[in-house]
N, C-alpha and C positions, 0 to 999 in steps of 0.2 A: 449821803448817796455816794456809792463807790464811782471813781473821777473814771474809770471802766461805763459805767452805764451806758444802756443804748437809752436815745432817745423814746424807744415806744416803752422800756421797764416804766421808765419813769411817768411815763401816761399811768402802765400800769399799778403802778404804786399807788398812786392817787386816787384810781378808780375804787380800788382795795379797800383802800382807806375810809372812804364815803360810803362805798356799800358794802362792804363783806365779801367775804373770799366769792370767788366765780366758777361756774363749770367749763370741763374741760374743754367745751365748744366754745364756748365765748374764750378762752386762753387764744384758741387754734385759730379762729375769725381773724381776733387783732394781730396774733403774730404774721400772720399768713395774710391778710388781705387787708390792714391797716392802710388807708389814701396815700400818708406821707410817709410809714413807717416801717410796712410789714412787708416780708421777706419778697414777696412775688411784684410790690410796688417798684421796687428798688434798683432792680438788677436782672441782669441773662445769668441764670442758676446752671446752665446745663454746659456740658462738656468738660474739658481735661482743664479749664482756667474755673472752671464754676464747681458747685457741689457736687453734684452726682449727672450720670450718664442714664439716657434711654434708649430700649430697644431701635427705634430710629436712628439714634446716633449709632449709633452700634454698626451699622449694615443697612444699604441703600435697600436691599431683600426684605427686611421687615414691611418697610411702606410697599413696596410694590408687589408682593404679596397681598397685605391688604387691601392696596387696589384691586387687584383681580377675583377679593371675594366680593368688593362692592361691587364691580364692572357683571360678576356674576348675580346680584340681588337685587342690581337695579331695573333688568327687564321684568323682572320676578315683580316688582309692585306697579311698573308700569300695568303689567297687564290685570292687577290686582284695581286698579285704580285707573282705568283708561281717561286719557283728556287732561291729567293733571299732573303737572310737571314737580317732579319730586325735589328735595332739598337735600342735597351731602352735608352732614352736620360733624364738627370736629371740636369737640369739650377741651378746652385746655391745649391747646393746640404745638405749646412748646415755641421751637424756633420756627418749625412751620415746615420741618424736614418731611416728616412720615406725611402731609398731607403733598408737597412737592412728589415724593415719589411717586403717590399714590395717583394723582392727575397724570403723570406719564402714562401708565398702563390703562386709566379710563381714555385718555384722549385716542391713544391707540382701537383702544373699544367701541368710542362712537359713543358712550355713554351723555348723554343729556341731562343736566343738573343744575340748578342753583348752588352757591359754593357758600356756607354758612359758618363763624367760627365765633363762636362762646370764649372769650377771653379778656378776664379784670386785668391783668397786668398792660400797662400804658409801654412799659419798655419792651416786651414781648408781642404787643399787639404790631411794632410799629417793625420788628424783623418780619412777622408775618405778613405784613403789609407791602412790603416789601418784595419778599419771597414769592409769593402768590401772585401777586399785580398781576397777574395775566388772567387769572381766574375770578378777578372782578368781586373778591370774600365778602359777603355782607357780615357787620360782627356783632355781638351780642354783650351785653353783660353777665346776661343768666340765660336759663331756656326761658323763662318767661317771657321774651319776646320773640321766640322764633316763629316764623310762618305755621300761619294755620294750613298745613302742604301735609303730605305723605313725608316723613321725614326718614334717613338715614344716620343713623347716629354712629360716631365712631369715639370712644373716651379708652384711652391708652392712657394710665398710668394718671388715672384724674381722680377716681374713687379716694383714695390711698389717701389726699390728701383735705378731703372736705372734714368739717370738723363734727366730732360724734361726743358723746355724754360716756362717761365711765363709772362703775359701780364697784364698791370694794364690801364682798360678805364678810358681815362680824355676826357676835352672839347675839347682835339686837335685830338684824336682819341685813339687804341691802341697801348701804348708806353711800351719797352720790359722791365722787371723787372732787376735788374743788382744788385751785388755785390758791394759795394764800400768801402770809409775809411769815417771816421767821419772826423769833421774839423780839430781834433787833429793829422790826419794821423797815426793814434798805432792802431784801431779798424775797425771792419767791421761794415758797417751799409747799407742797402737799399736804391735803386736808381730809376730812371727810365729815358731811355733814352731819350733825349729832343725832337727827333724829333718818331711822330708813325710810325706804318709799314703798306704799303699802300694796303699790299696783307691782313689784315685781315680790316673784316667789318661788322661783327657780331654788331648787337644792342645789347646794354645792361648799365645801370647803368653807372655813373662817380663811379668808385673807384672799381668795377667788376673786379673780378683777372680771366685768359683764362690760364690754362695749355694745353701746349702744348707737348704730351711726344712724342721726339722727338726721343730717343735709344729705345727705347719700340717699336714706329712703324720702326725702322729700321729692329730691331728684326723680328719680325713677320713677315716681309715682306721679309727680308731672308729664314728665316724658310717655310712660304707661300711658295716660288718658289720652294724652295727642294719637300715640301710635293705634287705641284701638278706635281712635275713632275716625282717623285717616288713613292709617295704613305706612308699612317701615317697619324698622326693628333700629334695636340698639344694640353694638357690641361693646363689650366689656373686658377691657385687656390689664391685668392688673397683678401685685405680690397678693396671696392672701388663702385662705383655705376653705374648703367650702363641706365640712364636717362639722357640727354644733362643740362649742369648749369653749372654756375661761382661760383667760390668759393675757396679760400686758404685752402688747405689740405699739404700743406708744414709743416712737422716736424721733430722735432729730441728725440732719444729719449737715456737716459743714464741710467744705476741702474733702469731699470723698472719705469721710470717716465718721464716727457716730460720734455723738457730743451730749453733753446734757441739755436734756430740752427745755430747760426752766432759768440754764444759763444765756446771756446777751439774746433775749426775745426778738424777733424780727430779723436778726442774721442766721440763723439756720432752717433748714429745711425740714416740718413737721410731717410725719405722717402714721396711719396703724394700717396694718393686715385688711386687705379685703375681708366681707363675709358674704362671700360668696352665696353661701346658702341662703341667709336670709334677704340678698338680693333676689335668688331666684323667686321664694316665698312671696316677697312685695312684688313681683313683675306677673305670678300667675292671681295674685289678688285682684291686679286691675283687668285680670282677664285676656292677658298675652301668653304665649306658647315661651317656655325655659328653656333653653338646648345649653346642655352642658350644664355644669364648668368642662372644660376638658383643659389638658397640658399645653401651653405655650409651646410646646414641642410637640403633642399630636395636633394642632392646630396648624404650625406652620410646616409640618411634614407633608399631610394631607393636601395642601396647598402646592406642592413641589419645591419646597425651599433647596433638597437637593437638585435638581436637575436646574432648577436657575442659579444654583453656585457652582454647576459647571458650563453653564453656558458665558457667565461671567468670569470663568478661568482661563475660557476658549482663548480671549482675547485681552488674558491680562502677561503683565511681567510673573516672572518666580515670586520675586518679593509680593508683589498683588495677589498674585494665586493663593502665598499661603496666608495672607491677609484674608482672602475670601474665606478661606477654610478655617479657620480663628473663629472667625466671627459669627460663621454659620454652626459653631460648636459650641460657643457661648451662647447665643440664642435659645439652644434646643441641649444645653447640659440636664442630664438626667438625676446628677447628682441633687439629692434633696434642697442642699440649700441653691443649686443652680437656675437659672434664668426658665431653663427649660422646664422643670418641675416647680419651681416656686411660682410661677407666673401663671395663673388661669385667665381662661377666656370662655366668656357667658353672652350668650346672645341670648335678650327677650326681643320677640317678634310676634305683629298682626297673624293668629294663626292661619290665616291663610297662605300665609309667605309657606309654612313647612312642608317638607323639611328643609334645610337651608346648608350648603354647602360648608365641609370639614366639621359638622354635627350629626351627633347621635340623633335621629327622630327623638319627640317628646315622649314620657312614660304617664 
């Protein structure tokens, strides 16, 4: 074993060994949510000392925009659900930034809520804990224990990272992507199982990858049953595309830069591509209303993300002014691979909620 190893390869190696190469979710589980080992166990990932940066980080405007679509949805199920006190619910919650900002502009509102956060990581959970203290967070491990309440779901940048199944088409059909060892047995390298899988039969190319996120539609489809049977919606703020295609969007990413994701398991950051669309799919399955996807940039325009980065210029320095202005251009860049176009946002909602602010009505 290379004197490099992290301690969760070498779990891996072992597992490998005993049973045979693994699918790409169970890779993603252990790197990612491993007790001792895996990446979100471990450490604060976010900001300019961690791996990568989120729209929160970015601009105090992202959360409290968001607050103001909640502060706007939350009389919206009040009156949908009179007598029963709703729940703000935050997936992955991060450092606890976008949920801080977002309680500014509800307090202002007068909004009334239980304050709920879904969060495995122990070193994360305890900034939020922290951060929040005034808002009293009850926390979760999964949704499976949230209130049986009307619930408000907010998951920014949470999808991206649960783990999903891959598929690679050959001439024998679609054969499942797998985890395995090199012929040395010390390394991980890519597999595929020998024989296809008969339930899928999608056309497409020899060498065409099919993600399948497979905790993702678990998700939702938990969440779906709560919301249609109490009332809420979930927003869904995420990188990803909501048009049907193949394609590898499996990465990792370390220091703000991409890395190989099969290199030192448990120190970088895994994630793929929303699917957008078959999130919408599983969300009008259990019988909730889809609005959108729409652009991260027509979401928080609509919202007035200009007019609150000039009311926040009103009373900043030069240097802050064109900080705001930076920032509010990063958010809503149009350019393809920019925040602003690469980034969708999907709300499933109780269809009585519709239509629901900065969305198209459902078709």
């Amino acid at each position: 074993m290379d004197a490099e190893a992290t301690p969760l390869l070498q779990i891996l190696v072992r597992e490998i060994r005993a049973d045979g190469p693994i699918g790409l979710d169970r890779y993603m589980a252990l790197c990612l949510g491993h007790p001792s080992h895996g990446y979100y166990a471990t450490r604060d990932p976010l900001g300019r000392s961690g791996d990568f940066v989120t729209a929160p980080e970015i601009s105090q405007m992202f959360g409290e925009l968001i607050g103001a679509w909640t502060a706007s949805v939350l009389p919206m199920m009040a009156a949908a659900a009179p007598g029963e006190r709703p729940c703000l619910v935050e997936l992955g919650p991060g450092r606890g930034t976008l949920m801080a900002d977002a309680l500014r502009v509800l307090r202002v509102a007068g909004a009334a809520f239980d304050l709920h956060l879904v969060e495995t990581s122990p070193v994360l959970r305890g900034i939020q804990a922290d951060r929040l203290a005034g808002a009293a967070p009850a926390f979760h491990d999964s949704v499976a224990s949230l209130p049986d309440a009307p619930l408000l779901v907010i998951a920014n940048e949470f999808f991206d990272a649960l783990p999903a199944r891959q598929f690679v088409r050959t001439d024998r059909g679609w054969c499942e992507r797998r985890v395995g060892l090199t012929a040395a047995g010390d390394a991980l390298a890519f597999g595929l199982d020998p024989e296809p899988d008969p339930r899928l039969t999608a056309p497409a190319p020899e060498g065409a990858v099919l993600t399948l996120p497979s905790q993702g539609l678990a998700v939702l489809r938990d969440l779906g049953r709560r919301l249609v049977a109490k009332g809420g919606a979930l927003i869904v703020i995420d990188y990803g595309g909501d048009q049907p295609g193949f394609g590898d969007t499996f990465q990792a990413v370390a220091g703000h830069r991409y890395a190989d994701p099969l290199s030192r398991p448990g120190e970088a950051d895994l994630t793929l591509q929303v699917d957008f669309g078959t999130l919408a799919r599983a969300a009008r399955a259990e019988g909730l209303a889809a609005l959108g996807p729409v652009t991260q940039r027509e979401f928080l325009l609509s919202l007035g993300l200009d007019a609150r980065a000039e009311r926040l210029k009103a009373r900043a320095t030069p240097d802050q002014a064109r900080a705001i202005e930076a920032a509010a251009r990063r958010l809503t860049d149009p350019d393809p691979r920019g925040m602003g176009a690469l980034f969708k946002v999907l709300c499933a909602s109780h269809p009585a909620l519709t239509p629901l602010p900065a969305f198209p009505p459902p078709t």
